[in-house]
N, CA and C atoms as an extended XYZ file, in Angstrom:
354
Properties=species:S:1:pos:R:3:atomname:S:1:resname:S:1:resid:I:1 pbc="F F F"
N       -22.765      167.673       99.588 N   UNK     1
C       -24.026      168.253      100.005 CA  UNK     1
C       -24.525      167.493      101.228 C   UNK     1
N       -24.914      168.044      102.230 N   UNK     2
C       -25.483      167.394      103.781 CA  UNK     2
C       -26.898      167.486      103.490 C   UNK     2
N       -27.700      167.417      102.733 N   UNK     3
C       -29.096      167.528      103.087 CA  UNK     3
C       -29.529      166.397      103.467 C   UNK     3
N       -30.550      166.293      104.487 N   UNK     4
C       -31.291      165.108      104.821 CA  UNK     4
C       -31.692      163.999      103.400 C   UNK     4
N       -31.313      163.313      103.374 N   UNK     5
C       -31.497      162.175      102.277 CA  UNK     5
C       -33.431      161.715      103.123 C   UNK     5
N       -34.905      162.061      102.100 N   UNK     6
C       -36.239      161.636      102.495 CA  UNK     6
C       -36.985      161.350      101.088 C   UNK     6
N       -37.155      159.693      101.235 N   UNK     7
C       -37.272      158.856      100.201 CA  UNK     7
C       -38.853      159.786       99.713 C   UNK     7
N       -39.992      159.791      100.740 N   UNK     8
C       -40.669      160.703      100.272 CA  UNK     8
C       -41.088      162.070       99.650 C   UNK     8
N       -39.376      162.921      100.013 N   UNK     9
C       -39.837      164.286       99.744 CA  UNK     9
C       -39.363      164.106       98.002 C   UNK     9
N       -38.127      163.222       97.879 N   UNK    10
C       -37.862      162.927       96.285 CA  UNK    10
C       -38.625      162.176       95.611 C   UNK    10
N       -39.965      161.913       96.033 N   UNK    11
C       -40.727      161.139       95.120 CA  UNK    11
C       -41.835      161.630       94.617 C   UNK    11
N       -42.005      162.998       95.810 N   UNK    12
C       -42.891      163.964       95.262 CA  UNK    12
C       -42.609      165.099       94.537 C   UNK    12
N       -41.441      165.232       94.304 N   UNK    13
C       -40.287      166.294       93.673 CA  UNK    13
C       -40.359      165.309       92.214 C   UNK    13
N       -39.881      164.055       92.697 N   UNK    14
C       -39.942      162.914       91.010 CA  UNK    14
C       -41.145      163.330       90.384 C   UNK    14
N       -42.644      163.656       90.373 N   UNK    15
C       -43.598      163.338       89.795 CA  UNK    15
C       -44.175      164.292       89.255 C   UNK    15
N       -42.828      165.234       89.154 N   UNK    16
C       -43.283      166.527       88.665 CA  UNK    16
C       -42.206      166.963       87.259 C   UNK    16
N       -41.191      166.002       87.804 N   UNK    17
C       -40.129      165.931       86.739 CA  UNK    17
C       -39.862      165.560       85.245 C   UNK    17
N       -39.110      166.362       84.143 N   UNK    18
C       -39.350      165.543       83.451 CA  UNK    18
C       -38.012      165.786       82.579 C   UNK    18
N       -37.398      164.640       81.683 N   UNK    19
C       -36.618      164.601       80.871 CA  UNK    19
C       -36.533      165.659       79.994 C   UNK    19
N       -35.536      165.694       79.419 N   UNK    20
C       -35.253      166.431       78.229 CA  UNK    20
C       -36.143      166.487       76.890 C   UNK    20
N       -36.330      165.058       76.494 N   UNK    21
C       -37.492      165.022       76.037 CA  UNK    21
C       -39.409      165.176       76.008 C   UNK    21
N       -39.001      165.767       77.361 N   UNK    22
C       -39.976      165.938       77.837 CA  UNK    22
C       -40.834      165.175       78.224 C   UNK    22
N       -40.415      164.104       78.453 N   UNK    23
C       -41.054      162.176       79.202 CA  UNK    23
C       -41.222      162.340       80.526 C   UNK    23
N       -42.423      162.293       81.153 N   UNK    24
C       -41.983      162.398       82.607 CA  UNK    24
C       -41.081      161.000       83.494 C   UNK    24
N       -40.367      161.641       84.504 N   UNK    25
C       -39.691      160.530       85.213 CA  UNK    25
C       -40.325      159.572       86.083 C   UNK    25
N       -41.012      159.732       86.556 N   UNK    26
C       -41.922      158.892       86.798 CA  UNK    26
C       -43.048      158.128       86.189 C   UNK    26
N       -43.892      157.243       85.984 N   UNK    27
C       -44.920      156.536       85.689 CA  UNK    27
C       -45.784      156.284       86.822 C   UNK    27
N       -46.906      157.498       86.536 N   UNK    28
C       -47.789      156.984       88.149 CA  UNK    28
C       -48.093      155.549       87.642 C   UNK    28
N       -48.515      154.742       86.632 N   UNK    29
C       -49.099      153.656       86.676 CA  UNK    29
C       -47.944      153.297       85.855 C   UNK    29
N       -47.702      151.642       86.105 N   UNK    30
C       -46.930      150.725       85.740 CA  UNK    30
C       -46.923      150.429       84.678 C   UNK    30
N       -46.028      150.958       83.635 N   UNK    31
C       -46.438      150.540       82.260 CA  UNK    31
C       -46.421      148.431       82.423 C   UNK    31
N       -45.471      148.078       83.225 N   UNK    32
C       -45.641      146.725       83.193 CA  UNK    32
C       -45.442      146.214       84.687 C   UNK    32
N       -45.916      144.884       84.937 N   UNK    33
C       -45.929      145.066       86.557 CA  UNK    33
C       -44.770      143.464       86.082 C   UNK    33
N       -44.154      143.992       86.585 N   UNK    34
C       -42.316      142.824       87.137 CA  UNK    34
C       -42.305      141.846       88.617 C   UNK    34
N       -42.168      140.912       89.198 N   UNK    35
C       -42.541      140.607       90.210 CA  UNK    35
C       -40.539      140.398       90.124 C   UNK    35
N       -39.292      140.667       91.228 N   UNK    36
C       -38.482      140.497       91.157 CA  UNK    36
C       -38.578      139.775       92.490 C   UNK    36
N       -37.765      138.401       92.067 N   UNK    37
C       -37.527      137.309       93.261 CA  UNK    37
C       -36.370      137.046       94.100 C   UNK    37
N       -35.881      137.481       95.187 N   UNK    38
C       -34.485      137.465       95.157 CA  UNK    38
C       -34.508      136.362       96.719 C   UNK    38
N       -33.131      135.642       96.161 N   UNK    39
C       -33.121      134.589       97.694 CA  UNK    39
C       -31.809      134.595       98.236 C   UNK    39
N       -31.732      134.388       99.836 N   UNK    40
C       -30.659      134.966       99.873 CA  UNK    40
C       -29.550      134.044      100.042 C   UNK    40
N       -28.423      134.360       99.776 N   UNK    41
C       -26.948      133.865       99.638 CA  UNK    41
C       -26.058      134.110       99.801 C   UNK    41
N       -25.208      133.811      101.255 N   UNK    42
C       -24.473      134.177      102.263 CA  UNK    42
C       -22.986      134.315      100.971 C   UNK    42
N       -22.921      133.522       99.718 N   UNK    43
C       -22.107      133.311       99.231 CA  UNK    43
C       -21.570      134.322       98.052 C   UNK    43
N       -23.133      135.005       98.400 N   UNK    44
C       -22.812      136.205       96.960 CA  UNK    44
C       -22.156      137.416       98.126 C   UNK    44
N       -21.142      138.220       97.114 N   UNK    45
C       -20.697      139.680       97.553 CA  UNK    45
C       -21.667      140.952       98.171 C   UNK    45
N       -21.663      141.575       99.172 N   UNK    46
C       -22.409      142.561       99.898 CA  UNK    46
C       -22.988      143.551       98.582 C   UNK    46
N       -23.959      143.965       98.580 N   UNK    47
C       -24.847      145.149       97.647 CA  UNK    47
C       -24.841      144.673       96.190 C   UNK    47
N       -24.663      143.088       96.124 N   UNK    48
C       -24.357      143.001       94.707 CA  UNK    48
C       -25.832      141.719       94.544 C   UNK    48
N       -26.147      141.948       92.989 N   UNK    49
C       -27.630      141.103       93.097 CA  UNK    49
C       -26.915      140.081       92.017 C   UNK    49
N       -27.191      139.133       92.036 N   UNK    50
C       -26.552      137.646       90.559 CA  UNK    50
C       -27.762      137.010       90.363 C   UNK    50
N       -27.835      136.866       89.212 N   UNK    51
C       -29.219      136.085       88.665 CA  UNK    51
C       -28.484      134.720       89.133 C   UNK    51
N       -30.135      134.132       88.975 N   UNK    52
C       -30.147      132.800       89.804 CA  UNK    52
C       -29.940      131.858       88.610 C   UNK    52
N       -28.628      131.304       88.201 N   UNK    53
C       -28.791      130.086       86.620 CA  UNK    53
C       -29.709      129.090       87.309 C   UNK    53
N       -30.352      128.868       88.084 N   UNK    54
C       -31.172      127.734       88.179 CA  UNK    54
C       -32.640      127.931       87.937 C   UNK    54
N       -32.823      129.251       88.330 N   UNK    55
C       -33.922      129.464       88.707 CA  UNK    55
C       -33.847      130.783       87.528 C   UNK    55
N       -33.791      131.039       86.279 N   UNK    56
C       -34.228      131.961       85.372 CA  UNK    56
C       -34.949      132.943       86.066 C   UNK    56
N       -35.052      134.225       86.392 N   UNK    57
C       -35.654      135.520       86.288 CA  UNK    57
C       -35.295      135.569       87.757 C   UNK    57
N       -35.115      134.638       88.523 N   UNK    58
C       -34.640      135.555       89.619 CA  UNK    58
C       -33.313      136.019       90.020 C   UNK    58
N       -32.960      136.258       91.461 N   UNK    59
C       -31.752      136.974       91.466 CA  UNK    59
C       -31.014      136.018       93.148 C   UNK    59
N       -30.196      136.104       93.492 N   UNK    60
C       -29.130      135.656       94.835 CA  UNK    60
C       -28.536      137.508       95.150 C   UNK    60
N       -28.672      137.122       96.660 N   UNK    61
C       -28.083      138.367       97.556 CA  UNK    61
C       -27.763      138.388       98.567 C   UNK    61
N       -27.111      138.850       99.297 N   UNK    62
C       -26.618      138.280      100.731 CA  UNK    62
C       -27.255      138.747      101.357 C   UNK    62
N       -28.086      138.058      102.551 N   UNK    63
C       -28.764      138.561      103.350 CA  UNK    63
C       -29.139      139.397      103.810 C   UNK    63
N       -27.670      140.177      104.579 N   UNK    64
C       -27.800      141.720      104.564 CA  UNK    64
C       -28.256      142.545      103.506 C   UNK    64
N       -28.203      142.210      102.244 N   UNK    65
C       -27.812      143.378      101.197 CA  UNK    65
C       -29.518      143.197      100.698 C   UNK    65
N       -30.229      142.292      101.164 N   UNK    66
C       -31.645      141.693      101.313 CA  UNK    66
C       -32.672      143.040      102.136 C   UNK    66
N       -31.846      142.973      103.459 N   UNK    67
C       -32.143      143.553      104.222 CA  UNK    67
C       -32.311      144.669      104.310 C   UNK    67
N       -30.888      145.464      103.922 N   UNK    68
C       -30.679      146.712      103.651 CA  UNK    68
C       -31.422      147.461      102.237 C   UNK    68
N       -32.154      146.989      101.562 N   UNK    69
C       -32.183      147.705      100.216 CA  UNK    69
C       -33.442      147.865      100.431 C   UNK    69
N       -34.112      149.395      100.004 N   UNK    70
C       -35.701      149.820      100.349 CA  UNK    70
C       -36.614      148.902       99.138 C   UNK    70
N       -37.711      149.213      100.230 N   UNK    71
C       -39.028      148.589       99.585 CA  UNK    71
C       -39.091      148.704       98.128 C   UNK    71
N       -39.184      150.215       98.385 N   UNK    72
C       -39.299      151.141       96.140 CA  UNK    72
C       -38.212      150.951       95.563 C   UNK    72
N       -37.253      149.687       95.620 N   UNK    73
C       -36.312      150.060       95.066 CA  UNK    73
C       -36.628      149.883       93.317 C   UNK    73
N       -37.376      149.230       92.984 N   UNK    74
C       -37.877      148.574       91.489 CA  UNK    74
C       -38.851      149.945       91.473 C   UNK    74
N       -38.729      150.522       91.686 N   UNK    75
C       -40.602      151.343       91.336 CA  UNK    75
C       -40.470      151.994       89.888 C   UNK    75
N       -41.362      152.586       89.474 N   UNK    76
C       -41.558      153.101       88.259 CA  UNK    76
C       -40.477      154.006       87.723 C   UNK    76
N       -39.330      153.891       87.652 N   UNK    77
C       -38.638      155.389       87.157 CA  UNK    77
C       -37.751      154.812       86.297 C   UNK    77
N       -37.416      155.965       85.163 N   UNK    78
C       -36.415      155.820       84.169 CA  UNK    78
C       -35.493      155.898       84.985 C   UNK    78
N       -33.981      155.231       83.889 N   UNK    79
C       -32.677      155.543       84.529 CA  UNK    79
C       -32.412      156.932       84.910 C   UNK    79
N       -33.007      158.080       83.915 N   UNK    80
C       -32.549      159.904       84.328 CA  UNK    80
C       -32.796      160.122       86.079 C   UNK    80
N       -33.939      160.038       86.016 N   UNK    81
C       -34.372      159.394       87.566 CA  UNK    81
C       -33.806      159.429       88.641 C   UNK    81
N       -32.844      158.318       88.593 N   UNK    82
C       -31.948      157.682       89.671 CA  UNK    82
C       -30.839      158.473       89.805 C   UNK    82
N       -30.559      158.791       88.297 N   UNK    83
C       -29.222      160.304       88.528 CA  UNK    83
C       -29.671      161.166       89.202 C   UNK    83
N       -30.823      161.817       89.075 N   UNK    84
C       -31.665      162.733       89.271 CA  UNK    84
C       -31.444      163.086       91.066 C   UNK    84
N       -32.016      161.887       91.477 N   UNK    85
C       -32.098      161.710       93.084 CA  UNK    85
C       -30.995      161.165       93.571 C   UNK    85
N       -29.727      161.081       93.048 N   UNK    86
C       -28.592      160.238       93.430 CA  UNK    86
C       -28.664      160.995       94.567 C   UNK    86
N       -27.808      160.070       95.756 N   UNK    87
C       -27.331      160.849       97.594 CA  UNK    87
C       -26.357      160.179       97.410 C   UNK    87
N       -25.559      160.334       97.007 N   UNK    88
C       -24.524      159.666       97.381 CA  UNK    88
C       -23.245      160.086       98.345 C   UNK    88
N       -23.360      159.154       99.455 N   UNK    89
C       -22.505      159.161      100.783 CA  UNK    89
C       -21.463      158.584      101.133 C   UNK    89
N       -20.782      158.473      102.108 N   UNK    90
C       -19.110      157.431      102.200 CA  UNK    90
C       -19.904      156.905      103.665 C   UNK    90
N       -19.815      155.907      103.655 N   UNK    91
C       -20.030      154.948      105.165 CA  UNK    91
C       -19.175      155.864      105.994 C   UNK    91
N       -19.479      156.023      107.127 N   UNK    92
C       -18.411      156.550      108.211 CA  UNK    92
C       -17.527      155.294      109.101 C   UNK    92
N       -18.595      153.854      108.316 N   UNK    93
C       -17.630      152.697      108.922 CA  UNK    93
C       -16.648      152.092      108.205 C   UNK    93
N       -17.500      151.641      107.152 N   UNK    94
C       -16.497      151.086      106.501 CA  UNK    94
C       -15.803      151.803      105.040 C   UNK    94
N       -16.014      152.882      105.047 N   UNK    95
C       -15.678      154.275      104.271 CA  UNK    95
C       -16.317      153.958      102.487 C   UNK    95
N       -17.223      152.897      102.363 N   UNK    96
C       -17.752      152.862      100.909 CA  UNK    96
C       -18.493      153.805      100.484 C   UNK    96
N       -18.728      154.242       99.207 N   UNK    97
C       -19.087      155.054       98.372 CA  UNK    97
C       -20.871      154.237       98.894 C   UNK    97
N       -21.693      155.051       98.917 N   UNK    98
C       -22.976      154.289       98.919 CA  UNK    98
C       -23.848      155.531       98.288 C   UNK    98
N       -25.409      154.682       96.865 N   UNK    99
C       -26.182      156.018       96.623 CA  UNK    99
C       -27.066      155.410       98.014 C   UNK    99
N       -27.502      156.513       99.027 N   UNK   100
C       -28.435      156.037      100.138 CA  UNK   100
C       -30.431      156.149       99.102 C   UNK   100
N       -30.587      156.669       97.995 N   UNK   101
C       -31.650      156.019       97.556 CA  UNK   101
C       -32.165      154.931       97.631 C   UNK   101
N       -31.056      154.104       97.412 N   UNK   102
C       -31.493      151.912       97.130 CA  UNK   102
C       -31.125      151.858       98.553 C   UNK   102
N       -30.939      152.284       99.615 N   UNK   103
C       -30.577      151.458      100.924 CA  UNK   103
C       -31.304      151.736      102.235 C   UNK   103
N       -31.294      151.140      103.334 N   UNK   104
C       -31.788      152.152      104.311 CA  UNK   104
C       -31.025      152.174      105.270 C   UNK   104
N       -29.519      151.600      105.119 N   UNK   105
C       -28.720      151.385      106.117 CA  UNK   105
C       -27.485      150.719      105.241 C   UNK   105
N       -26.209      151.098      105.444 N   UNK   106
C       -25.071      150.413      104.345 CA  UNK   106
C       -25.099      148.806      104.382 C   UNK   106
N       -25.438      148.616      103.005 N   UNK   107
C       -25.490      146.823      102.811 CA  UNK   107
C       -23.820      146.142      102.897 C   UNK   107
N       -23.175      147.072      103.210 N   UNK   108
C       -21.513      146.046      103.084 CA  UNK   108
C       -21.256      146.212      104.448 C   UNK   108
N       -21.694      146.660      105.637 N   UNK   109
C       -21.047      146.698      107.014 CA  UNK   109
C       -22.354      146.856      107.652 C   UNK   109
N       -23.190      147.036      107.590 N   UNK   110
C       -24.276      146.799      108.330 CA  UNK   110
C       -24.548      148.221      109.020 C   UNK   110
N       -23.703      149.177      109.196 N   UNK   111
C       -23.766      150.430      109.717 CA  UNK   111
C       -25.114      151.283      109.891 C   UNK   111
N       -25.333      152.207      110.461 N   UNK   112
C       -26.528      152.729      110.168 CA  UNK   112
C       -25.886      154.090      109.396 C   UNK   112
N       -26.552      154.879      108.545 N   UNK   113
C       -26.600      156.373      107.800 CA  UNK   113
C       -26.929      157.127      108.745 C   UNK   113
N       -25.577      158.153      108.975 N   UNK   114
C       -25.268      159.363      109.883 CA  UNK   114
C       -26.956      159.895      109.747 C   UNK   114
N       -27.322      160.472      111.068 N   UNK   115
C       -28.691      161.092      111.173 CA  UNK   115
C       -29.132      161.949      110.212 C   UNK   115
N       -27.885      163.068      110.326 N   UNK   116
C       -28.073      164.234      108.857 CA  UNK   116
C       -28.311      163.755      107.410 C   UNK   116
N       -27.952      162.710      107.455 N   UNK   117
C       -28.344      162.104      106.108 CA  UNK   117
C       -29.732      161.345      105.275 C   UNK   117
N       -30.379      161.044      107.139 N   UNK   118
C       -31.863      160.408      106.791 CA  UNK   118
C       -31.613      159.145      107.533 C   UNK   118
């Protein structure tokens, strides 16, 4: 599918959505508010997050993969959700599978996402 990948138009499409059970997918308000800490580490693997054993609750990421991953990526949504809005694309650089939801640019090559895609 080529449609423009727009973090906003699926979030207003999300808040209307709802499970099977009839749960909505979204939570306008936070059932709990999470503060996630992540620092970065040239030593960890591209798009991949590792909890920190030193530092309990937080996480290590490589800079780029720091860089590359959107603001909302934690925001309120069940896992159905994330299936829900999956985009999932192939780098045209370095040919990886990427969902462009969590990114705003490929975290393993630094590439930017073909225009048609967002």
């Amino acid at each position: 599918m080529n449609r423009k990948f727009d973090a906003n138009e699926n979030f207003e499409l999300l808040k209307n959505e709802r499970n099977i059970a009839g749960r909505a997918m979204y939570e306008k308000r936070p059932s709990q508010e999470v503060k996630v800490q992540i620092y970065p580490d040239k030593s960890v693997s591209p798009a991949k997050f590792i909890p920190n054993q030193s530092m309990p609750g937080t996480f290590r990421a490589h800079p780029t993969t720091i860089a590359a991953m959107r603001s909302d990526l934690f925001a309120n949504m069940h896992d159905e959700a994330f299936e829900e809005l999956s985009a999932i694309i192939t780098c045209s650089s370095c040919k990886t599978q990427i969902d462009q939801q969590f990114w705003k640019f490929c975290p393993y090559c630094e590439a930017p996402f073909p225009k048609n895609h967002g």
